[in-house]
N, C-alpha and C positions, 0 to 999 in steps of 0.2 A: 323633618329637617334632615339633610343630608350632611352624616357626618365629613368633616373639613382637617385635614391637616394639622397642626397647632401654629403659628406667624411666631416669627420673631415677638420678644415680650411687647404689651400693649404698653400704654401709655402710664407713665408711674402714677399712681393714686387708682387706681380702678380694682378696689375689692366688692367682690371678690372677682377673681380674673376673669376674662371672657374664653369660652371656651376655641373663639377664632378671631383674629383683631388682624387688617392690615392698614399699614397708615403710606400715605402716598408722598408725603412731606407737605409743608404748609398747614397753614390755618385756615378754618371756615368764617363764614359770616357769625357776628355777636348775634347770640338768639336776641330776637327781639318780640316774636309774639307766636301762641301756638294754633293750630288749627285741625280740626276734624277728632276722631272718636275721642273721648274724655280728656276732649282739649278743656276742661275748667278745673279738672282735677292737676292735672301738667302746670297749666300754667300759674296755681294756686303752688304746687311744689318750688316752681322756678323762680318764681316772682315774676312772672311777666303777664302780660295783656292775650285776650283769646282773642283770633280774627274770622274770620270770612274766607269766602273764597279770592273774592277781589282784595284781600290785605296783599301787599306788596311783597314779592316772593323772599327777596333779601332778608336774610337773619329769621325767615318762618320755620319754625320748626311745624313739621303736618306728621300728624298720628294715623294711620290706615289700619283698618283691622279687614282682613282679609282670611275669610276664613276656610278652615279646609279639615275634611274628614281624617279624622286619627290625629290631626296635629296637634302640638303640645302647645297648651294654650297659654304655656309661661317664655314659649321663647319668643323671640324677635328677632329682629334685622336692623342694625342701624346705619343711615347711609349720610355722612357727615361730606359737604360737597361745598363748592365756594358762595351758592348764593341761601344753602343753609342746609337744615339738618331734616332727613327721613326715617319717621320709627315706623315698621312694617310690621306686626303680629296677628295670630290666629285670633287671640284674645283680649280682653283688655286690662287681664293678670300681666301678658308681656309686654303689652305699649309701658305700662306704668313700671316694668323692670327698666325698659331701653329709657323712660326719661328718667330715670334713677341713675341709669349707667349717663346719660347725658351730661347729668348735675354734677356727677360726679367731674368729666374732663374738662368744666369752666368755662369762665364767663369767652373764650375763643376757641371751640373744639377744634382740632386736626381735623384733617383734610381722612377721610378713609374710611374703613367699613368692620361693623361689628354681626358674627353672628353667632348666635347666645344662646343655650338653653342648659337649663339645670341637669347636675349629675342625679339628685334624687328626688324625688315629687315631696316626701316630709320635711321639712327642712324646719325645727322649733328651737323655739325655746321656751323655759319652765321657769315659773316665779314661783317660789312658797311666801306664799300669805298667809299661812296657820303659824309659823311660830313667830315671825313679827307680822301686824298688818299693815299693808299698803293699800293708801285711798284709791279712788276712783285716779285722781289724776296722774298719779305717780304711775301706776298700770299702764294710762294711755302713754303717757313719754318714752313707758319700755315698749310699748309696741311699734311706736314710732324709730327705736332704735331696731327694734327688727325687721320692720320695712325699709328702712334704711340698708339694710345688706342683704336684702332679698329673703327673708326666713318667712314660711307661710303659715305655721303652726304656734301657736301661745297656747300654753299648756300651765296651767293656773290650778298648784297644788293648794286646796280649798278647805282641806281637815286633817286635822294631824293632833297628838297628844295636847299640846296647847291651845288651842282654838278651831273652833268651827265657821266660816268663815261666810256660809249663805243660808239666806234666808229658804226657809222650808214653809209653806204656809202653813200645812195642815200638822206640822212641830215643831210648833213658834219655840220651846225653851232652846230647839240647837242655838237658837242667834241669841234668845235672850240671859242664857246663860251658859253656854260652848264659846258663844263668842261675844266675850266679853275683850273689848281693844279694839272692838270694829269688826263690823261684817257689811257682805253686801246686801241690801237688799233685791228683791226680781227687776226693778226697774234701773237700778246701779250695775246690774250684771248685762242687763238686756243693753245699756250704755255702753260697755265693754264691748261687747260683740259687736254690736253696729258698727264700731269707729274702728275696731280690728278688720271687720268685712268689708270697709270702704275701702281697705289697704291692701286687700286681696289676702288676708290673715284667717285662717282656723280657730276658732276655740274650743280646745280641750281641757272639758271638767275633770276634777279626779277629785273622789272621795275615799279617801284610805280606809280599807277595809282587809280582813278582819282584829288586824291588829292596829297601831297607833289611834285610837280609837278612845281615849282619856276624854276630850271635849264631848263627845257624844255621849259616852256614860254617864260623865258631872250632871248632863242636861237630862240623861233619861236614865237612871240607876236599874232599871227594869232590863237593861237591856246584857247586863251584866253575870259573868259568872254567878250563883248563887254565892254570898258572901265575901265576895268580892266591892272592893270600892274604888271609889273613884274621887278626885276634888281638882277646882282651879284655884289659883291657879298651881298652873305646873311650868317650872321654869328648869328640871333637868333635862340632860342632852341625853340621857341613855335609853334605848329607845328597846324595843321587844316585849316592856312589862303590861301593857296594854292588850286586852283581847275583848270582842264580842263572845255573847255562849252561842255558840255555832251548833248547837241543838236545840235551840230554842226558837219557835214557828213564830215568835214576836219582833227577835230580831229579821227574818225574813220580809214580816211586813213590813219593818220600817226601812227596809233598803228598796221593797218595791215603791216605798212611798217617797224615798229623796228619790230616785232616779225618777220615776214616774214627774216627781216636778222639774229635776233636771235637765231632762231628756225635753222636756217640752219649748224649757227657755234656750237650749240651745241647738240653731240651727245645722251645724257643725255634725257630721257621720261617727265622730269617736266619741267615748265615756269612760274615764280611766278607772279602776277602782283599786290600784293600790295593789296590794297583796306582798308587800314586802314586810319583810324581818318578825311575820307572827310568830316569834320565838316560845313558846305557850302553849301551842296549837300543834297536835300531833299529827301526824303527815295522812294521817285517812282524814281524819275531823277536816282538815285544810282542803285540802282536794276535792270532798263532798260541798262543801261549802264554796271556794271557788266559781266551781262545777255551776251550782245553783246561782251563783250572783251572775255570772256570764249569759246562762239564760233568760234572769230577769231583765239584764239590758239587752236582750236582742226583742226580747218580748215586747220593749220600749222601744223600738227601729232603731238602736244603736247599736253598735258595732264595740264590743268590750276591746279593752287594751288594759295591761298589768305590767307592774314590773316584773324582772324574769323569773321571778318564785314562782310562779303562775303557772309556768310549763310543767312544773312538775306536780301537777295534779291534773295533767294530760296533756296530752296533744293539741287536743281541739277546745281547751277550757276560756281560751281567749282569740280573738284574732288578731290582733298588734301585740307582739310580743317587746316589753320596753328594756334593753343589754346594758345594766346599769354598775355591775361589780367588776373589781379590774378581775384580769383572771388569776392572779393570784390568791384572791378574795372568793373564789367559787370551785373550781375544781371540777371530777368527772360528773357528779350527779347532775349540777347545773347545767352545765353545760352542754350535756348528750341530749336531756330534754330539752335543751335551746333547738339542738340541731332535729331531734326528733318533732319538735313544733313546727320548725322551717318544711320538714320534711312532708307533713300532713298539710302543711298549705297556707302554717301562720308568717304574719310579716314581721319584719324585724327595725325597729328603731335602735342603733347604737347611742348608746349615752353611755362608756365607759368613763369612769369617776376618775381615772385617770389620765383623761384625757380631756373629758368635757363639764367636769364638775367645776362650775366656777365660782363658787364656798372655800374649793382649796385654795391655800395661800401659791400666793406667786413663786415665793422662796419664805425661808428660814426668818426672812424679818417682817414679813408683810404683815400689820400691827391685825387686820378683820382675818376670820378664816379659819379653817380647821387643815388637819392635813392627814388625817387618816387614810387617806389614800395614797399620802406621797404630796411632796410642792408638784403645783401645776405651770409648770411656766407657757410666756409666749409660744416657745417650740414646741414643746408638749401639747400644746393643743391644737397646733397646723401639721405638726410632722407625723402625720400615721395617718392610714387607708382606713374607711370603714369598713369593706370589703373584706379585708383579712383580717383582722381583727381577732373575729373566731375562728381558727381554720375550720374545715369540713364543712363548711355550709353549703347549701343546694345553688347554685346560681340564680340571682334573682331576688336571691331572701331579705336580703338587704336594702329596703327601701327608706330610709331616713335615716339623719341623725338629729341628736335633741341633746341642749345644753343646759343643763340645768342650773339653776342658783336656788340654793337653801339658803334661810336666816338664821340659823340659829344667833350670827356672831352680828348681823348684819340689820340695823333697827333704824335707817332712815335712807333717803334717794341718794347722797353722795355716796354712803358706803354703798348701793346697788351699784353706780356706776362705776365706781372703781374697781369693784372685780368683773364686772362683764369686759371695760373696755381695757385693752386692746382685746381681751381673747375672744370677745365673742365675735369679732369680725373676722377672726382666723375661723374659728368654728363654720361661721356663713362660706366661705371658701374652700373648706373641707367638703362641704353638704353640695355648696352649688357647683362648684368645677370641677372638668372632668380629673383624671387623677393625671395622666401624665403632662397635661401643661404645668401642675405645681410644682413649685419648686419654694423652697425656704427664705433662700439669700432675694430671690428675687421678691418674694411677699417680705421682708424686712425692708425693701427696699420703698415699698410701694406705702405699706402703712405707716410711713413719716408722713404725707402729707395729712393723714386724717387726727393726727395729734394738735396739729396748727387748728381745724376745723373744730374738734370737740373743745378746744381752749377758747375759740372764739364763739362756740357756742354756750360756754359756762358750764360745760359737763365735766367733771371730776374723773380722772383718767388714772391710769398706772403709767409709770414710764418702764416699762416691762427691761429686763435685759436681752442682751443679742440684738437691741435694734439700735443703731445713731439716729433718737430723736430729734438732737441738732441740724439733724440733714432735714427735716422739714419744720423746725422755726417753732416748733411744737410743744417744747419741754414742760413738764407739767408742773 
């Protein structure tokens, strides 16, 4: 696709923006039925009826997937006209963007034309389900909110201090006593992925290692420094006091053996395993260890990814590199082997905690949340570049951004929703637009109407500050 100009702002309500929008004045035809490539998926989104070729052209919306070498199979074309509406894409990742961006401009689209593709191919977001659990259904509803704003990656933190959160066949105690509050079983995970892959969604496992590591200990005490313990439950927030004996050829197996079942259930190229805050763990022990779990998962056809502690037990110890401390929080050593991993070839996911942690409190009253990072508000997490972020990076290095939500504070689906929404829709517009169409005032302007939407859809919101919710009917 041939980059375009940036149009005058598109139509208010469309996050996240389109990278090129012009509108001609007037309205189209009321969709009234869909036609051609994953017309039953469209028209199941829309509410409308699938047609034929002979359905009458008025109010049809027709899907074409039209494809072509090297093209980016998430963009489209949308071509809104008076006897109805045309989504044009390589794929049918972008037909199912352009009827997203459709849904969005209403039951009378403008007259005009859309052409659309994402600023980064990652675009996630992250649930922890170790320190509260989330069922099967609460999972699908978030991924539903994140194909909602175009995000392709669900990143499902799975073990942590408090609970271990999937079923291992051949180490049945991790579920029968790691994870105690609920776990998935293979056939509840394999449910997850499916309904995330019909969305055009990623799933990435991650198994924290070799520290927060308390539920896998409870369940296998073997696995443990010598004299060392471990119990459930555990319900403090302070984290680092957790470690595997990273010289011990038992814990080895048993990480070839979660991944070995991990790797299998999920279809998905990445396998997170963690590697943050092994405060414990001396920086040779770390690195040799790392080192080793990186190769176990490529050994399993997957592709490691760590949060940034990782880099610095090499260059090449992982290949998704996850940017999750603000920089105040990290400093030269971090940071240099950030850029020294970019340098060697690894990719980089931003998730500064200052930016895209959505556990931080909005402000100083927001009753859920921590704020060790600082309050996150609305702005805070639309207004900055992933791009510069870190200075000195290599061009390119920069392939996703990822929004994480921790539980510590947070123990059912309204508290979930209230701190994703508004900001994780700013987030989706961070990742998918390009940088110089954003702009602030006008994203404040645009995300009033989606406060009307989530209220009439029964979803629990924030009414963030900086935005006139009143200006779209929305107030929560």
């Amino acid at each position: 696709m041939t980059e375009q100009a940036p149009a005058p702002a598109p139509v208010p309500g469309l996050v996240p923006r389109p990278a090129y929008a012009v509108w001609t004045g007037g309205t189209g035809a009321r969709p009234a039925s869909v036609y051609g490539e994953g017309a039953q998926a469209a028209a199941r989104l829309l509410g409308l009826e699938t047609g034929g070729r002979g359905t009458q052209r008025r109010g049809r919306i027709e899907l074409r997937l039209e494809e072509s070498g090297g093209a980016c199979l998430e963009a489209y074309r949308l071509v809104s006209a008076t006897d109805g509406v045309t989504i044009t894409a390589a794929g049918r990742a972008g037909l199912l963007h352009g009827v997203r961006t459709l849904a969005q401009l209403g039951a009378a689209p403008p007259l005009g034309e859309i052409v659309d593709a994402p600023r980064y191919a990652y675009r996630g977001g992250m649930l922890d389900v170790a320190r509260h659990f989330f069922g099967v259904p609460e999972v699908l509803d978030y991924v539903d909110l994140l194909a909602a704003y175009k995000f392709n990656h669900l990143h499902l933190h799975l073990t942590d201090d408090q609970g271990w959160r999937i079923a291992v066949g051949a180490l049945p105690r991790l579920a029968e006593v790691g994870g105690a509050g609920g776990y998935y079983s293979a056939e509840d995970y394999r449910r997850i992925v499916s309904y995330a892959g019909e969305r055009h969604i990623t799933v990435v496992p991650e198994v924290d290692l070799p520290g927060h590591t308390n539920a896998a200990l409870a369940a296998y005490p073997e696995l443990a420094v010598p004299g060392e313990t471990s119990q459930l439950p555990y319900v403090e927030r302070e984290v680092g006091r957790s470690r595997v004996d990273t010289d011990s050829e038992r814990v080895f197996a048993f990480v070839d053996t979660v991944v070995r079942e991990l790797a299998a259930l999920t279809p998905g190229p990445l396998l997170h395993v963690g590697g943050d805050e092994a405060l414990r763990i001396g920086a040779a022990d770390y690195a040799r260890f790392m080192t080793r779990v990186g190769g176990i998962v490529r050994a399993h056809g997957k592709q490691p990814m760590a949060w940034d502690e990782a880099a610095l037990a090499g260059p090449a110890t992982v290949d998704v590199v996850q940017v999750w401390r603000p920089r105040r929080h990290t400093g030269p050593p971090v940071d240099e082997a950030v850029r020294a991993a970019a340098r060697g070839g690894a990719r980089l996911v931003m998730s500064p905690a200052d930016r895209t942690y959505l556990d931080m409190k909005y402000d100083a009253d927001t009753p859920l949340g921590t704020d060790w990072a600082g309050t996150v508000g609305l702005r805070d997490a639309y207004d900055w570049d992933p791009a510069a972020y870190l200075p000195g990076l290599p061009g390119g290095a920069v392939v996703g951004v990822e929004a994480p939500l921790w539980t510590e504070t947070i123990a059912d689906a309204a508290g979930l929703q209230r701190m994703l929404l508004p900001r994780l829709p700013a987030i989706a517009e961070v990742a998918w637009s390009p940088q110089q169409v954003r702009d602030w005032d006008d994203f404040a302007r645009r995300i009033t109407a989606h406060g009307r939407l989530w209220t009439a859809d029964r979803l629990a919101w924030t009414a963030a500050d900086g935005v006139d919710w009143a200006a779209g009917s929305g107030a929560a």
